[in-house]
C-alpha positions in Angstrom: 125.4 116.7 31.9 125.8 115.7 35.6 125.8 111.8 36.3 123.6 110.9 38.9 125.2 108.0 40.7 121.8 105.2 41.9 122.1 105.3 45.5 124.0 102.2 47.2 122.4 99.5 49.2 124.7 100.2 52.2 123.4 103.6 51.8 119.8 103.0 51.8 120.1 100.7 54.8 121.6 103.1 56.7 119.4 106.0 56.3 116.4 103.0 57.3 117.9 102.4 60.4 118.2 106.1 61.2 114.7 106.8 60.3 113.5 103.8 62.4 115.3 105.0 65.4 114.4 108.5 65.2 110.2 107.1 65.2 111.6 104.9 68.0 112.5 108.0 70.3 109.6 109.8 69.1 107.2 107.5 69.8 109.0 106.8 73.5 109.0 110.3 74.1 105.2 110.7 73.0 104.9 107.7 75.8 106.3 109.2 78.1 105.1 112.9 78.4 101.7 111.2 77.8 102.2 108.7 81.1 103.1 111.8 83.2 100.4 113.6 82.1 97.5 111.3 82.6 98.9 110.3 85.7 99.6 113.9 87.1 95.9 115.1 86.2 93.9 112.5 85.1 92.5 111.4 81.6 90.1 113.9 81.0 92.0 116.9 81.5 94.6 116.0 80.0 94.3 116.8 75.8 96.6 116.0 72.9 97.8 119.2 72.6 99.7 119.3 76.3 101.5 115.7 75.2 102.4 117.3 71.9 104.0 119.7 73.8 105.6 118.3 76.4 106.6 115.8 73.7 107.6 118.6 71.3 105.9 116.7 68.3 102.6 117.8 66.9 99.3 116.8 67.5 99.1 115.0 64.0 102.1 113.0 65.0 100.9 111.9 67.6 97.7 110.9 66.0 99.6 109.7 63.0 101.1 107.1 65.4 98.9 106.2 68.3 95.5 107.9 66.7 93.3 108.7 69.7 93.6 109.4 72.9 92.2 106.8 74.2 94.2 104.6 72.1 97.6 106.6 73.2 96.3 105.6 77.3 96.2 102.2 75.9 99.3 101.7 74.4 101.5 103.4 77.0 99.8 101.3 79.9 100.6 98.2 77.2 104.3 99.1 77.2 104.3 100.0 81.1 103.1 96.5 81.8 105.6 94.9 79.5 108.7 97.3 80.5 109.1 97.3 76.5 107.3 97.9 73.4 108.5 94.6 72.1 106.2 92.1 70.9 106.0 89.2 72.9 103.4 87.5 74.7 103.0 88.2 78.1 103.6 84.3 79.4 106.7 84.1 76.6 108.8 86.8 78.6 111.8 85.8 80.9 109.5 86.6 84.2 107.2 83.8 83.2 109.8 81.6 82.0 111.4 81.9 85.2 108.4 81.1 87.1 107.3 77.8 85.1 110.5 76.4 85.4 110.1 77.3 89.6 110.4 74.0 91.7 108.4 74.6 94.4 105.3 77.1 94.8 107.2 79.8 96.8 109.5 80.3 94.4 106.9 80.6 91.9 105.4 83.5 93.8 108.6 84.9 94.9 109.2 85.1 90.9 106.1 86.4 90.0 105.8 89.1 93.1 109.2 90.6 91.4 107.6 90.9 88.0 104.7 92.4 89.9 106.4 95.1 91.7 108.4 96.4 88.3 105.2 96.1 86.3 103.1 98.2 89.3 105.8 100.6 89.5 105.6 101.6 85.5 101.6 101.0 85.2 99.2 101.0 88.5 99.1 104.7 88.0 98.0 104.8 84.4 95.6 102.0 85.3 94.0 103.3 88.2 93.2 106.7 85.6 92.2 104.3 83.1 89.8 102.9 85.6 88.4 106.1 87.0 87.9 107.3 83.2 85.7 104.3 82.8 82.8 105.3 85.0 82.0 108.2 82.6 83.7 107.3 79.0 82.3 103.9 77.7 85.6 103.4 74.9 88.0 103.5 78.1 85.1 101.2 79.5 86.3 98.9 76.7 90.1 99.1 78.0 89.2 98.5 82.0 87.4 95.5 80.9 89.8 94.2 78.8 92.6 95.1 81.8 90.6 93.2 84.0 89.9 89.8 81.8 94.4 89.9 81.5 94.4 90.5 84.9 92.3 87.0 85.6 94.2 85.1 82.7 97.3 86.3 85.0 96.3 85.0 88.2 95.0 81.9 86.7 98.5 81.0 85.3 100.1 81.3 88.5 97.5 79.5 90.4 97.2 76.2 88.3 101.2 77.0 88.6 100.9 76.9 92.3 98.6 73.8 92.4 100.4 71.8 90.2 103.6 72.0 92.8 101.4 71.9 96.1 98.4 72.0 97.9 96.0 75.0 98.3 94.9 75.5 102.1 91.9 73.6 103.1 88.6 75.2 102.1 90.2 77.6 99.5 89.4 76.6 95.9 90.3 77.3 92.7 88.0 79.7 92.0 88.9 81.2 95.5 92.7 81.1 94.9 91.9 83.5 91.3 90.1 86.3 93.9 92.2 86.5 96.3 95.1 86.8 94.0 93.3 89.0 91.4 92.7 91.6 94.6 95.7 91.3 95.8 97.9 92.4 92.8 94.6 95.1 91.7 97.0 98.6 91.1 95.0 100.4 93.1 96.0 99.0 96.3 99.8 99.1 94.8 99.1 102.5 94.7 97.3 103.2 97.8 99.8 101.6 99.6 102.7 103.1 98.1 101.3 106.4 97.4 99.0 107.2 100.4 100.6 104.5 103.0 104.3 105.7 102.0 105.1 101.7 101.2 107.9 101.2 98.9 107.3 98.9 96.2 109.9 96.6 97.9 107.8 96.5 101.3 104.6 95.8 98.6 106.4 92.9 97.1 107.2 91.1 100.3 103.7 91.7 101.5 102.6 90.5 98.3 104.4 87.7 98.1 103.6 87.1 102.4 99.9 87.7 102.2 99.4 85.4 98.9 101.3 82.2 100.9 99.1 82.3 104.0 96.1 83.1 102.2 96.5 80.2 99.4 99.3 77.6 100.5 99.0 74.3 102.7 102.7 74.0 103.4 104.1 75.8 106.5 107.3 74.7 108.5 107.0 74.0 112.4 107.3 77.3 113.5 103.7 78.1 111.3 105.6 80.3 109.2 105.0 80.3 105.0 108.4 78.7 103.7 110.4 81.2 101.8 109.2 84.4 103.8 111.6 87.2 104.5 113.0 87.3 107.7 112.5 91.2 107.8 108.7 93.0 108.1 106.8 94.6 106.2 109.0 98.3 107.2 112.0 96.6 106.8 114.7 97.1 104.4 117.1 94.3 104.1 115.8 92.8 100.7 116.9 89.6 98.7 119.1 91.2 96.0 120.2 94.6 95.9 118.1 95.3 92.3 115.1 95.9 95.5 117.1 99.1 96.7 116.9 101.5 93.6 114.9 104.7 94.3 111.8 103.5 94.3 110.4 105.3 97.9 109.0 108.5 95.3 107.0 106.3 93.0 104.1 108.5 92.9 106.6 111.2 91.5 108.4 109.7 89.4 105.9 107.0 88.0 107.0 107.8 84.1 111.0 107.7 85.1 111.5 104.1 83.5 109.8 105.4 80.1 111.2 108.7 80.0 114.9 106.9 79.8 114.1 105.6 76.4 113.0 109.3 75.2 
């Protein structure tokens, strides 16, 4: 009679770790068809079925994993925002870090208009679907909403950041200072200007970064320029570092490239 030897501990952790990275890629592959999908024809046409096979899982995977479709829109505009699927809170990640340890207020900005620009680039599409779904289906109501309310925590951070190293311009309040920054990082205009302006995300960031100083700070040097502003315009293309100059002119084309690398 055969021996059956009890399987080792090395053994079992190994096959662990190759079953957790297989429902890794197949759960950033499922992300990633599913971002190109909603983005390429909207939320309602777009069924489970096409992502299951473009994903080349089946539909009870992906419902096994994500469960609806609205709750699949949900989680991959939660990991485009992040860049990750990782589980940290939004002002614990190294953007935010960064920008509370900023000395002055234009550094602040410069900091967060970077994070901005990568975060628009992976999710103002799937958030300007998720938006457009809202008007007709009242469960992706529930995720605008709730886009919108971390959209004002956002902008709040950064301007009690802002205050708290200088003066707002006379006449703008606090309350003011959230609006104008809430509008001015909203993903649709990210993606009107990028998509139907031609704006790469690198001319968005400066005039992110531009618009948001004159709008909101005091301090300007003699000149009446906003300290910190890039000596190129808006059409320019000399940038600060060279991470600015990857190919990010097609971002309506290839808005699910940064996902699809993990698949």
């Amino acid at each position: 009679m055969a021996v059956v030897k009890p399987e080792s501990h090395t053994t079992r952790a190994y096959r662990s770790a190759r079953r957790a990275e297989q429902a890794r890629r197949t759960r950033a592959r499922i992300l990633a068809a599913a971002t190109q999908q909603f983005v390429a024809r909207g939320y309602a046409p777009t069924t489970m079925g096409s992502i299951a096979e473009a994903a080349r899982v089946s539909v009870p995977t992906i419902e096994l994993i994500f469960g609806t479709k609205a709750e699949l829109l949900k989680a991959a505009i939660d990991v485009a925002i992040a860049g990750d699927d990782q589980p940290v809170p939004m002002f614990e990640r190294e953007w935010a870090t960064a920008a509370a340890a900023a000395e002055d207020a234009t550094s602040l900005l410069a900091i967060f208009a970077r994070a901005l620009r990568k975060a628009a680039i992976r999710s103002a599409g799937l958030i300007v679907v998720a938006d457009e779904a809202a008007r007709t289906d009242s469960g992706i109501g529930v995720l605008a909403r709730r886009l919108s309310r971390q959209r004002v925590m956002t902008v709040t951070w950064v301007v009690d950041g802002l205050r708290e190293r200088t003066a707002l311009r006379a006449g703008v309040t606090r309350e003011v200072a959230i609006d104008v920054l809430w509008l001015l990082m909203e993903p649709v205009v990210f993606q009107r200007l990028t998509c139907d302006r031609s704006w790469t995300p690198a001319q968005f960031e400066r005039w992110f970064t531009d618009s948001a100083s004159r709008l909101l700070l005091a301090l300007t040097d003699e000149r009446g320029a906003t300290p910190g502003r890039s000596k190129t315009g808006l059409r320019g293309v000399a940038l600060d570092d060279a991470g600015a100059l990857i190919a990010e002119s097609d971002v309506c084309e290839s808005v699910a490239a940064a996902t699809s690398e993990e698949a």
